[in-house]
C-alpha positions as CSV (number, residue, x, y, z in Angstrom):
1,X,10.9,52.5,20.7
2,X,13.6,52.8,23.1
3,X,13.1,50.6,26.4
4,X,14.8,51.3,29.9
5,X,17.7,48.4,30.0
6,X,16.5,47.1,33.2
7,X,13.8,46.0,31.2
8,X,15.5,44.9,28.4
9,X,17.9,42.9,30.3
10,X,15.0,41.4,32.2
11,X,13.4,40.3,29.2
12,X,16.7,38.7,27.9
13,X,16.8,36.9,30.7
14,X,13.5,35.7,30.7
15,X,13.5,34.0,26.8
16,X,17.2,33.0,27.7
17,X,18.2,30.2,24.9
18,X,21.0,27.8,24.6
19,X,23.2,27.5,27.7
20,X,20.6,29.3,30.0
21,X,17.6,27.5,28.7
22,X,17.3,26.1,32.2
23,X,16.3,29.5,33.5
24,X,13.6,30.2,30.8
25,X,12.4,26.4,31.7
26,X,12.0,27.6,35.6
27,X,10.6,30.8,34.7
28,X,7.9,28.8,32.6
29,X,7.0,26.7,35.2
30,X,6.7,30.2,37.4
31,X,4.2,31.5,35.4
32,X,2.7,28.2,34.9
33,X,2.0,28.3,38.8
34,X,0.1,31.5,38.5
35,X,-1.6,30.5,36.0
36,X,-2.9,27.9,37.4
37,X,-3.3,29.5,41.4
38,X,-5.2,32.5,40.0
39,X,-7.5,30.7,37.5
40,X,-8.2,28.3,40.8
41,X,-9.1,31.2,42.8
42,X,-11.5,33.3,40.5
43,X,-13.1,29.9,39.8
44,X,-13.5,29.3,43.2
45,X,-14.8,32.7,44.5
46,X,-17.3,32.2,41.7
47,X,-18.5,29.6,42.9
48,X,-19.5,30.5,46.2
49,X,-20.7,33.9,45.1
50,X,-22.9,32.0,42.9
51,X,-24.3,30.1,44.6
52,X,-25.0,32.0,47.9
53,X,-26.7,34.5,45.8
54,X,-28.5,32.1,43.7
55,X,-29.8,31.1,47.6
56,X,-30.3,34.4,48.8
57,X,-32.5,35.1,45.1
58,X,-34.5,31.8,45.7
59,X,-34.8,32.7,49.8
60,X,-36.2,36.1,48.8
61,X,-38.5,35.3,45.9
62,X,-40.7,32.9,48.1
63,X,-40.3,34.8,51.8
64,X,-40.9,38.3,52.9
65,X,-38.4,40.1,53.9
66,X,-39.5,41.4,57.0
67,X,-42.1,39.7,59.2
68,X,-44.1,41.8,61.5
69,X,-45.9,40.9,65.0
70,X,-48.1,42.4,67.1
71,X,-48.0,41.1,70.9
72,X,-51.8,42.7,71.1
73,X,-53.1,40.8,68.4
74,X,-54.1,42.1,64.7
75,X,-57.6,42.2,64.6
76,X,-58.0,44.4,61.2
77,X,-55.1,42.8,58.7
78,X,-56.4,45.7,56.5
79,X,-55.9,48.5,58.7
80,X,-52.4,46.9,59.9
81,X,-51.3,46.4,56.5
82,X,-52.3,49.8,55.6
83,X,-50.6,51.4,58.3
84,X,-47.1,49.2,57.2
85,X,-47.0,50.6,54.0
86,X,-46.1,54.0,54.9
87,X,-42.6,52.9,56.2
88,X,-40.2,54.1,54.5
89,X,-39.0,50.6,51.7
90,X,-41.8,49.0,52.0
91,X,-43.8,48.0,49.1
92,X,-46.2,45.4,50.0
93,X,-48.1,43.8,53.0
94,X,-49.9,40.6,53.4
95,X,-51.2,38.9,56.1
96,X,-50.7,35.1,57.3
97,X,-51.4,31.9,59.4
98,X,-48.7,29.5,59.8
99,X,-49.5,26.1,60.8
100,X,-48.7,22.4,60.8
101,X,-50.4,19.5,59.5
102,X,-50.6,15.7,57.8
103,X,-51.2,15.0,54.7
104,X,-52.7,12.0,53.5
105,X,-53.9,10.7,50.3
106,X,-54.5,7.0,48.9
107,X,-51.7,5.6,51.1
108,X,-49.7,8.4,51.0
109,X,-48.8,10.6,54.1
110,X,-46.2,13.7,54.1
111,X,-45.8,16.6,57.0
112,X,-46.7,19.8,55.6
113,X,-46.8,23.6,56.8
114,X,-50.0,25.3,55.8
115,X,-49.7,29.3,55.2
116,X,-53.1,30.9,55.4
117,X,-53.4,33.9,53.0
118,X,-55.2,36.4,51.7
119,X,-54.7,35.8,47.8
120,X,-55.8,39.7,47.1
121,X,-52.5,41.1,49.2
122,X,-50.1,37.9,49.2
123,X,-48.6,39.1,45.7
124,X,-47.4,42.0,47.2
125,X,-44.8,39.8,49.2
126,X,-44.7,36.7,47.3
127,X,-45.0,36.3,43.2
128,X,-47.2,33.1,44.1
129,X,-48.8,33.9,40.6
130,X,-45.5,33.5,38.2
131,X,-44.7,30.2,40.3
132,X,-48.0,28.8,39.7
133,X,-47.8,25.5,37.4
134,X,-51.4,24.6,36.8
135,X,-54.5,26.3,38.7
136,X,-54.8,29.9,40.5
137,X,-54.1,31.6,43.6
138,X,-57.3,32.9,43.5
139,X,-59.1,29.3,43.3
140,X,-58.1,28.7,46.9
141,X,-60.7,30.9,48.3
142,X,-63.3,29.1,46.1
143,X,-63.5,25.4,45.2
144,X,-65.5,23.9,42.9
145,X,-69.4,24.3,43.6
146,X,-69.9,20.1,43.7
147,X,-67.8,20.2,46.9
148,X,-69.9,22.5,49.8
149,X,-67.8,23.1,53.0
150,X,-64.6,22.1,51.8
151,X,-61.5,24.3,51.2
152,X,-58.9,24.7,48.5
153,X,-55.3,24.1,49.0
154,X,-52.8,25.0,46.7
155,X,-49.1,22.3,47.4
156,X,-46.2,22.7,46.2
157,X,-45.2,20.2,42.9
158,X,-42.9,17.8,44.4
159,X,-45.3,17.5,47.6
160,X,-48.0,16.8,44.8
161,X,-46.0,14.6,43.0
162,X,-45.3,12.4,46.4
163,X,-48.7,12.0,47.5
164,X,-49.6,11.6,43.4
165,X,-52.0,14.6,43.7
166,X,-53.2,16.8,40.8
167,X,-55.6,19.5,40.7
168,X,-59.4,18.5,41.5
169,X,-58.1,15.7,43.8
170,X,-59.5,15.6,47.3
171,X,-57.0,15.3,50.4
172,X,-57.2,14.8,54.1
173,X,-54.8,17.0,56.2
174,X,-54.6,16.3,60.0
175,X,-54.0,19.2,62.2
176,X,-52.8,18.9,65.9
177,X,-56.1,21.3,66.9
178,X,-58.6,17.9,67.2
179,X,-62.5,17.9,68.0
180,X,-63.2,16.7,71.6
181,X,-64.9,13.8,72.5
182,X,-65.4,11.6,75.3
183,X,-62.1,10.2,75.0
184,X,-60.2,13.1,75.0
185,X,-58.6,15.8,71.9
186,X,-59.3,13.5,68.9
187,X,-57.5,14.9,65.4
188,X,-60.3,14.5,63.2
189,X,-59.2,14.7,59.2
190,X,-60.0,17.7,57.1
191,X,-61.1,17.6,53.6
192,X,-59.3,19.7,51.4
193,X,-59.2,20.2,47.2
194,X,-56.3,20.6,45.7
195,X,-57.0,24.1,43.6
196,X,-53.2,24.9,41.8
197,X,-49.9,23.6,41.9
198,X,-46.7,25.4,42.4
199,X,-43.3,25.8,42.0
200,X,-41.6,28.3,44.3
201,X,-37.6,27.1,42.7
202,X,-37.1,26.2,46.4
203,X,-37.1,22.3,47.4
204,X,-37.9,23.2,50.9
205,X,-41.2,24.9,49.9
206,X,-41.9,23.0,46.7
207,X,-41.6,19.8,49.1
208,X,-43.6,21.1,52.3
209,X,-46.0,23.9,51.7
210,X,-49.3,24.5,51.4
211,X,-51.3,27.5,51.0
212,X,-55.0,27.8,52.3
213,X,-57.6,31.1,52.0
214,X,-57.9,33.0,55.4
215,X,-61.1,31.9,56.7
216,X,-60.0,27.4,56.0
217,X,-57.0,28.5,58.2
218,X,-58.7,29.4,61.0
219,X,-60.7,26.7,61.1
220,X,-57.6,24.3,60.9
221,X,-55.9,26.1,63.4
222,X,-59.0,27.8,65.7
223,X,-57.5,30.8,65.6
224,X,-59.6,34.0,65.2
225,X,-57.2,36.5,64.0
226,X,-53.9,36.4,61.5
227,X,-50.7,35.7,63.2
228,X,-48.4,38.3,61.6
229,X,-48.0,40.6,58.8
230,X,-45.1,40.4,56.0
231,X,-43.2,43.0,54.6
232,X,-41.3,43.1,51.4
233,X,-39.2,46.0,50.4
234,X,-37.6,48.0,47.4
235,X,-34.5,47.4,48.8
236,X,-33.3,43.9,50.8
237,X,-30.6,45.7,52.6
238,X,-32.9,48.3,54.0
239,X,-34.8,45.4,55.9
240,X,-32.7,45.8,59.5
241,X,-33.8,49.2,59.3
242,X,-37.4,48.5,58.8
243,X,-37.1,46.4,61.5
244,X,-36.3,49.1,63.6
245,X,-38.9,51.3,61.9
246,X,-41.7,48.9,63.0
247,X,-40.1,47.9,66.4
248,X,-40.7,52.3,66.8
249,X,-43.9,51.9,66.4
250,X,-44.5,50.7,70.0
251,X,-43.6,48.2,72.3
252,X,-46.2,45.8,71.3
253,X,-44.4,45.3,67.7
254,X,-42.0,42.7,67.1
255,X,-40.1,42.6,63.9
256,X,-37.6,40.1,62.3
257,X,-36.2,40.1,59.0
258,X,-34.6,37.8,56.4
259,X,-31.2,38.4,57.3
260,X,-31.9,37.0,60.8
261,X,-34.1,34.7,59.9
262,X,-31.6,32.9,57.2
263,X,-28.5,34.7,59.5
264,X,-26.7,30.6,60.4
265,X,-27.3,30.1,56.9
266,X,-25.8,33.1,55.2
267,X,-22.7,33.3,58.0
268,X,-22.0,29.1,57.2
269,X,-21.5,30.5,53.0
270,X,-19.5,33.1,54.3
271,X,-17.4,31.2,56.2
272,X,-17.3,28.5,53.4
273,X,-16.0,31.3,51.0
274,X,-13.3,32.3,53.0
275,X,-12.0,29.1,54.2
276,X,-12.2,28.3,50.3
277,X,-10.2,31.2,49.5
278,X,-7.4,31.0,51.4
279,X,-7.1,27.4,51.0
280,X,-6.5,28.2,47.1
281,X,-4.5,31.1,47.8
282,X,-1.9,29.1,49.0
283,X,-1.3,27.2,45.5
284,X,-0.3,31.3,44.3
285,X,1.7,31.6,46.9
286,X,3.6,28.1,46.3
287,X,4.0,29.8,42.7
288,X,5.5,32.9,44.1
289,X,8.6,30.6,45.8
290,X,9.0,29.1,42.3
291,X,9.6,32.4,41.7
292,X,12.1,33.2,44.5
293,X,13.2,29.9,43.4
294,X,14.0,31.2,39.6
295,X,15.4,34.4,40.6
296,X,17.9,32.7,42.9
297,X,19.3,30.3,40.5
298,X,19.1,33.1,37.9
299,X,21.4,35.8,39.8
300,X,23.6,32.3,40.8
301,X,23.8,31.7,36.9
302,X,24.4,35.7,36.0
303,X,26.7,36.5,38.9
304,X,29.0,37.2,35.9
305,X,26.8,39.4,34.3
306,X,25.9,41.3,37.2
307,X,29.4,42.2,38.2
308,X,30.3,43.3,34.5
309,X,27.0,45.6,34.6
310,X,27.7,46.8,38.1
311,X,31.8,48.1,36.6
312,X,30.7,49.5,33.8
313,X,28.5,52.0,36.3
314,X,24.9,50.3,36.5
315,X,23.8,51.1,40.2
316,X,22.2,48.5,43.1
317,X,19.4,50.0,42.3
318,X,19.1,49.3,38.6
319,X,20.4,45.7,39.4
320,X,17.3,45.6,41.9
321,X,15.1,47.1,39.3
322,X,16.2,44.6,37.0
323,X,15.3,41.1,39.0
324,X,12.2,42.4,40.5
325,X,10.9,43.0,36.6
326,X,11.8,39.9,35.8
327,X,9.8,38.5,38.8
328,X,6.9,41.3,38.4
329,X,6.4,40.0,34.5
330,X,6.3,36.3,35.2
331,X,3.2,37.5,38.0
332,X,1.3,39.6,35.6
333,X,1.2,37.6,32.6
334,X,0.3,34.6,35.1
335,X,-2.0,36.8,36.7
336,X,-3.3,37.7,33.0
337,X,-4.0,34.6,32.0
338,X,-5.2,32.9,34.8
339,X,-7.7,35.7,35.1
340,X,-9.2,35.7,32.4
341,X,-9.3,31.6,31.9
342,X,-11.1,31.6,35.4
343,X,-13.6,33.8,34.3
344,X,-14.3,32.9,30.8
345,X,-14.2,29.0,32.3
346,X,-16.7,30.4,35.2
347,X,-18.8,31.9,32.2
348,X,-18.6,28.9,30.6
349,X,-20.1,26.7,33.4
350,X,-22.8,28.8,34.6
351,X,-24.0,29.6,31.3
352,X,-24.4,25.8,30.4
353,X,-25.2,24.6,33.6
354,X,-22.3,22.1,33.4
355,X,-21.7,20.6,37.2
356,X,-25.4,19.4,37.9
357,X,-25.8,18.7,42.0
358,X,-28.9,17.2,43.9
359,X,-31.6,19.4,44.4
360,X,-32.4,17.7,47.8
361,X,-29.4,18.6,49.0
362,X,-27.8,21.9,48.0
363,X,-31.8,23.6,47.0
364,X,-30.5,24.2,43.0
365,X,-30.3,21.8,40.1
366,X,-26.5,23.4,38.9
367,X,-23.6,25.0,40.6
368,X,-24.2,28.9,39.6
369,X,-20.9,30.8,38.9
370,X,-20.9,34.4,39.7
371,X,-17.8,36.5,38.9
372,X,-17.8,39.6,41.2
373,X,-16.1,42.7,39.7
374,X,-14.8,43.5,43.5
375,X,-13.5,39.8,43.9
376,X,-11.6,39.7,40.3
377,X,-10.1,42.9,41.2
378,X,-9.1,41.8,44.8
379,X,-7.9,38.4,42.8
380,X,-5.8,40.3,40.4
381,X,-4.2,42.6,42.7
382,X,-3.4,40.4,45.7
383,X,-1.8,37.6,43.1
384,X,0.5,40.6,41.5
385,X,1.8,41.7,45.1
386,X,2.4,38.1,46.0
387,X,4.7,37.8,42.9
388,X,6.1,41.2,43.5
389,X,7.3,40.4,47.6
390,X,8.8,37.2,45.8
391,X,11.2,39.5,43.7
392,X,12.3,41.5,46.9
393,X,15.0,38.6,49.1
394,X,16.7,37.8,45.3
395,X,16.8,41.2,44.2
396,X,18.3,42.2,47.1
397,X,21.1,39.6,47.2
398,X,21.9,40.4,43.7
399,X,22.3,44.1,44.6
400,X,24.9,43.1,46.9
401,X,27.0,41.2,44.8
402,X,30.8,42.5,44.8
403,X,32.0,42.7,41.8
404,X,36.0,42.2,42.5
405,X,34.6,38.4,44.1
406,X,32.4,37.7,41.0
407,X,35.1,38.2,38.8
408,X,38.5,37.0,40.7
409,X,38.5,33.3,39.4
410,X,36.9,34.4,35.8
């Protein structure tokens, strides 16, 4: 198959042997550089793609996605609920009561927000169901018959496992609404029975929630109605616009949803994969002046060449053409390789769950790696331009070599 010589030049002077093995050496080192830059850079972007949406996925799975307020007060959940569910995304609605409270058992204590619910609707926002480990959701609105008057609570596994709790296992939880007495508001304990344990895949829930029936929160809290309604949705990214569906409804209804709720969150991963990025970046860009590097001691080395190609009637242009191939190959097939060795290395570690981080800290047992088909492409492309601006100062000075100087002294 016949090849244009500008290419077939530029390929003899990449595998160069015997006196210009020095070139090929440099050239090796220049693709060497991409390799690495680009393989750091998918790696990377998987990284924080992972794991924000691995938070994002956990977030989601135990919050609504749009809470709902009324300033007049909800005194029918039902009707409210009802009346949500005809907005346009929204597939469930479930009332709540948010509170805060002590927990104590044996000599245990731990701080702990108690969610009031209605077990019937709350899997239409939250799959409490799937993340229970032992027990129901539907227990907490009925505790065992020996214990009249007290309420179930269902807490989260690693609360459980702190206070050494276990379903059937009485608990006092303090609540800043007290009985009053001579003295003053006194916090009298209430008794509670643990009815389920949970695991929500989120440390901050799995460590300090509780969830109690309806009717046991208002007791804990005096409070005669719910406080708000929750939303969740076909579609996440619909949820600003539901906001502003409900917020329509009148100017009594407040609505907030995920994306503002989580937004300092969200932004500081954002902001994390970016600085990331660019930081890595630069290590492909250090590779690209290896290249300039390469193509400047290679048209030094071929000056020769160049002068004998440009007599016998090969244009600037194909002299151009023939430096910036050179330069474009070493990119791609750095850009090749490192490609696909960051994302079968990515594949690797998120498949085996290799780098294993604190839960307490980060909210997930492994780093997740998440390859983005937008990101590799962005990679790819970005990396190949680099290398190909490289190619543009050499090729240039090689175009405008003068033939009669090359060859006065030869």
């Amino acid at each position: 198959m016949d090849i244009p010589f500008e290419l077939h030049i530029a390929l003899r002077y990449l595998l160069a042997k015997r006196k210009q093995a020095f070139i090929s050496v440099i050239s090796l080192i220049s693709t060497l550089g991409v390799i690495v830059g680009v393989m750091a850079l998918v790696i990377a972007l998987a990284l924080m793609t992972g794991l924000q949406n691995e938070l994002r996925d956990r977030i989601l799975g135990s919050n609504p996605h749009v809470y709902v307020w009324n300033t007049n007060g909800i005194t029918d959940y039902h009707a409210e609920a009802d009346t949500l569910r005809k907005l346009p995304h929204v597939v469930g609605a479930a009332p709540a009561i948010l509170g805060q409270g002590l927990l104590t058992a044996a000599r245990e204590t731990a701080p702990v927000q108690v969610q009031g619910i209605d077990p019937a609707l709350e899997s239409q926002v939250v799959d409490l169901k799937s993340a229970m480990l032992r027990g129901s959701v539907e227990s907490v609105t009925a505790p065992p018959g020996d214990s009249p008057g007290v309420g179930g609570i269902l807490l989260g596994k690693d609360l459980a496992t702190k206070l050494g709790l276990d379903v059937g296992d009485s608990v006092s939880l303090f609540t800043p609404n007290g009985t009053l007495t001579p003295m003053g508001d006194f916090p009298l304990p209430r008794r509670l029975k643990v009815t389920g344990i949970f695991s929500l895949g989120l440390y901050e829930f799995d460590t300090t929630y509780g969830f109690v029936s309806l009717p046991v929160a208002e007791r804990l809290f005096q409070k005669k109605q719910v406080d708000f309604i929750q939303l969740r949705l076909d579609d996440i990214y619909a949820a600003p616009d539901t906001t502003i569906a409900v917020q329509r409804m009148g100017a009594n209804y407040l609505a907030q949803d995920w994306s503002t709720v989580n937004k300092s969150l969200f932004s500081a991963l954002w902001l994390e994969k970016m600085a990331i990025s660019l930081t890595i970046g630069l290590i492909v860009m250090v590779a690209a002046l290896n290249i300039v590097a390469s193509l400047i001691l290679l048209v030094m080395e071929k000056h020769r060449d160049i002068a004998i190609l440009k007599t016998m009637g090969a244009s600037a242009r194909s002299v151009t053409f023939v430096f910036m191939l050179q330069g474009l190959l070493i990119g791609m097939v750095g850009t090749c390789i490192g490609a696909g060795a960051g994302y079968a290395a990515s594949f690797v570690l998120d498949r085996y769950k290799l780098i294993r981080v604190p839960v307490d800290v980060y909210q997930v047992s492994h780093v997740p790696f998440t390859v983005l088909p937008l990101d590799f492409l962005l990679v790819v492309v970005a990396a190949i331009l680099i290398c190909f601006v490289a190619t543009i100062y050499p090729s240039r000075q090689a175009a405008k070599l003068d033939p009669a100087q090359a060859l006065r002294y030869e």
